[in-house]
N, C-alpha and C positions, 0 to 999 in steps of 0.2 A: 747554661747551654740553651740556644734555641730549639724548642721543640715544632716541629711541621706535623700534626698531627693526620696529613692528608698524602706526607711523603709516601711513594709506593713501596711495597716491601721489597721489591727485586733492589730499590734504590739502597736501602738500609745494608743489605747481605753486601753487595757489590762494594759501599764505601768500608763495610768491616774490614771487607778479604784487601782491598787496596792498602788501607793504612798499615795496616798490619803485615805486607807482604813486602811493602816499603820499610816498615821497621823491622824487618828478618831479613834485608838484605845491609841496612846500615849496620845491623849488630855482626853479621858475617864480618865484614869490614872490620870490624873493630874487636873479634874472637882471633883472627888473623894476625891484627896487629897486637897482641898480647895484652890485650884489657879485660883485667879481671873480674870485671862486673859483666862483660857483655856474657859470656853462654850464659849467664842466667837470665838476660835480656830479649839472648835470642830464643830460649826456652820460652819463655814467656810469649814471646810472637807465634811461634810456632803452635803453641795451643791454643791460642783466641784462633789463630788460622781454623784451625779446627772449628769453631762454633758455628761459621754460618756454614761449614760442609756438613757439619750433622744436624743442626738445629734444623737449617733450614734447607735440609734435603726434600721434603717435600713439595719444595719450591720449584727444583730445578730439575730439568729434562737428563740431565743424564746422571749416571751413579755417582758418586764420589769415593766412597769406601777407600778405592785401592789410595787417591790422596790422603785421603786420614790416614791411612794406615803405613803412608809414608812420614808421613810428621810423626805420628808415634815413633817409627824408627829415627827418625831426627833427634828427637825429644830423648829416646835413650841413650845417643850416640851423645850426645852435652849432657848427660845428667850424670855419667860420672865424674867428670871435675867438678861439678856445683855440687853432689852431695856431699864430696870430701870436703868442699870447701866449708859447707855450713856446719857439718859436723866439728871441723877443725875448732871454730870457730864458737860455737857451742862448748865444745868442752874445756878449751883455751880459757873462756868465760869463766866456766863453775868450778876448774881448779884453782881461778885468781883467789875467789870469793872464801877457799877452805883454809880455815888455822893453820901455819905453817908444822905445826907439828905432827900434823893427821895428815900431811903429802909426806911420805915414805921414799926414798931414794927419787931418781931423777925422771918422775911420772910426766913429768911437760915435757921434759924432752921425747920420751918413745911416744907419748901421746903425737906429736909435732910431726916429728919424723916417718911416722906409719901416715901421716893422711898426709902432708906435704906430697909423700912418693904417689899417696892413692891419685891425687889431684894433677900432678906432671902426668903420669899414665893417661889420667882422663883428658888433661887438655890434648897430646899428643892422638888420642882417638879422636877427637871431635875434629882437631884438624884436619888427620885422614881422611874421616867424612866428609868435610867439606871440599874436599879436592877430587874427590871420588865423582865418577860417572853416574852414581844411583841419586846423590843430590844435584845435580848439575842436571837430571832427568824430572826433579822436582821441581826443582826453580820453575823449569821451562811449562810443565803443567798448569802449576799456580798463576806466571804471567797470560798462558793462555785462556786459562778462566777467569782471571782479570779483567782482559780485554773484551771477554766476548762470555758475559754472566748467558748461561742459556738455560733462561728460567722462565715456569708455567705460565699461563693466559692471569691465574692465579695470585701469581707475586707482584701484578701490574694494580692487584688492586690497593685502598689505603693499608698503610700496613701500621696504622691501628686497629683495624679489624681485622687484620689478617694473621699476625706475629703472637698478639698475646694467647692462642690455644697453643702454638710452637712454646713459648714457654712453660705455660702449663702442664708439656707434658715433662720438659723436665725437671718440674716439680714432682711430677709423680714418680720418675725413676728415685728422683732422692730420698721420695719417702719409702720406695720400695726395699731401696737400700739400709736404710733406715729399720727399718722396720726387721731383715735379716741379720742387720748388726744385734738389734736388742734380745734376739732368739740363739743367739751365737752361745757356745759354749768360752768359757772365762778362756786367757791365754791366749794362744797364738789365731786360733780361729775367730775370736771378737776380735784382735789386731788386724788379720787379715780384711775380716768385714768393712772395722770402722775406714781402713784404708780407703776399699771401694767406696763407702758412700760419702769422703771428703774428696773422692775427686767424682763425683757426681754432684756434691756441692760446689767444686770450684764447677761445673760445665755451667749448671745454673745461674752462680752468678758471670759467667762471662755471656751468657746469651741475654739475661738482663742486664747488661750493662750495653748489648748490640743494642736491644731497641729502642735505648732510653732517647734517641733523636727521635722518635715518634713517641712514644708512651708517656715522657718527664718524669714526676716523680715518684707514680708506681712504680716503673721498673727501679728507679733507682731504690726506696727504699727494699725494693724486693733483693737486690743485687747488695746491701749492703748487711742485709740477714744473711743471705747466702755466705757473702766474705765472712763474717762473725761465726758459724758454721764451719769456713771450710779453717779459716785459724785455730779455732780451737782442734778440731783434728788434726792440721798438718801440725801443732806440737805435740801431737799425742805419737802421732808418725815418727819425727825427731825421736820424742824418747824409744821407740821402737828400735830406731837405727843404732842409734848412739848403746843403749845394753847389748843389743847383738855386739857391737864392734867394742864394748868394756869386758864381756863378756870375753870372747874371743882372744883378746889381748892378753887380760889376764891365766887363762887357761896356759898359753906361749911364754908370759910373764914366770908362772909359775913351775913351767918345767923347765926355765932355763935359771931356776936359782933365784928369783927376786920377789921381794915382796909385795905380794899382792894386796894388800891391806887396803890399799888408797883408791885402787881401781875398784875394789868391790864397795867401796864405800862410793863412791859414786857410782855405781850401778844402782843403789840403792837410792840415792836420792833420785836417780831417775825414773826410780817405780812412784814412787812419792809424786813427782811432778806427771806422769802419765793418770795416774788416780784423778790428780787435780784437773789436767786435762779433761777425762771425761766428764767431772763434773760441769765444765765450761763448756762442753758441744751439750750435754743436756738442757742448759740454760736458753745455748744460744739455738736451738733445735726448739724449743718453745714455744719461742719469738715469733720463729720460722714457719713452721709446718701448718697456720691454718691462714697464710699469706697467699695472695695469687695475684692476676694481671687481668685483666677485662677490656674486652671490646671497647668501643662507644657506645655499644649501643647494651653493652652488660653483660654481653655473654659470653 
């Protein structure tokens, strides 16, 4: 990638929100047209949308919030088909991988069948939403701050000197985050924690990966700690989701007559693999936490 180190900052936020607002509307197209990969695509667009509205609010003349806070609702509105989907997918996986004698009556299939339904449900919402007036109210926001970036005397200046304290601080959320995961009580409240501060790891690596057109390859090694960070969490996440919903199952498994055997046996390896997960975000939290971005001029 070429880097312009003298690019203005207003330039950098402006080409994020464009590319990114152009790939949330080809992934609509393509959620529509029944392709199983776009909500998670458009998910994906939908949250970088986000980075230069929060990162770089400081930049710009007027609020943003209430856009962020409609992507969040976007973002929930598709995250139910894509989390069935990975779940699906995930446990589809670790039932292949077990002895056929330790899978107990016909566990792929109720496995199958419950998030198949979860995932039809979910796509059938996100479609709503997209036909819906509250998105069609978003669009139109987004293309008009697209067109017409209305940002400070500020973000005209280089945004190598301007961007890297904007990242810096959300390094500091992360380590704040951070820092309440490790004070967290065991169980559900360090789950909750480490939640928050994997997606304060994903904001930081998508905002260092905005500046990397001005910064090169500080941001980018900054943004690929970050990544390393937020994977190891969102598998910690997974296992999180996946024993809720073994859990669950089996409780229903078990009152209607059927052996639970198999399904608690895989809840179990998924504490196992959530252990190992943390041991992976402490590794990659290491790496991370005494990383930052600097001026030209160092500061």
């Amino acid at each position: 990638m070429t880097v312009d180190r003298h690019l203005p900052a207003a330039e950098v936020l402006r080409s994020h929100l464009a590319g990114n607002f152009a790939t949330l509307g080809e992934q609509e197209a393509l959620v529509r047209s029944g392709d199983a990969s776009a909500i998670h695509k458009m998910r994906i667009a939908a949250r970088r949308l986000r980075t230069p509205l929060q990162t770089g609010q400081p930049l710009l003349v007027v609020p943003t919030d209430a856009l962020v806070d409609e992507l969040r609702w976007l973002g929930r509105e598709l995250g139910g088909a894509r989390d069935a989907q990975v779940l699906r997918e995930r446990l589809r996986h670790l039932l292949s991988t077990q002895p056929p004698e330790l899978v107990m009556g016909s566990v792929d299939v109720l496995v199958d069948d419950e998030l198949c339904a979860a995932e039809q449900r979910g796509r059938a919402q996100a479609i709503e939403a997209l036909g819906g007036t509250r998105y069609a109210r978003l669009v139109d926001g987004l293309d008009r701050l697209v067109r017409d970036l209305p940002a400070t005397e500020e973000a005209d200046g280089p945004a190598d000197e301007v961007l890297p304290r904007l990242v810096r601080r959300e390094l500091k959320r992360l380590r704040r985050a951070v820092g309440i995961a490790e004070q967290a009580d065991a169980g559900e409240a360090n789950d909750v924690a480490l939640h928050v501060a994997r997606k304060k790891a994903k904001r930081l690596r998508y905002a260092a990966e905005m500046v990397v057109p001005a910064l090169g390859r500080p941001a980018e090694e900054l943004a690929a700690s970050a990544k390393g960070v937020q994977q190891a969490l969102g598998e910690h996440q997974d296992t999180v989701m996946s024993r809720r919903f073994l859990r669950e199952l089996g409780a229903r498994a078990h009152l209607d007559g059927m052996n639970g055997f198999t399904l608690g046996r895989l809840h179990a390896i998924e504490e196992a693999r959530a252990a190992a997960a943390v041991a992976d975000f402490e590794r990659a939290w290491g790496e991370l936490k005494d990383k930052t971005v600097r001026t030209r001029r160092g500061g």
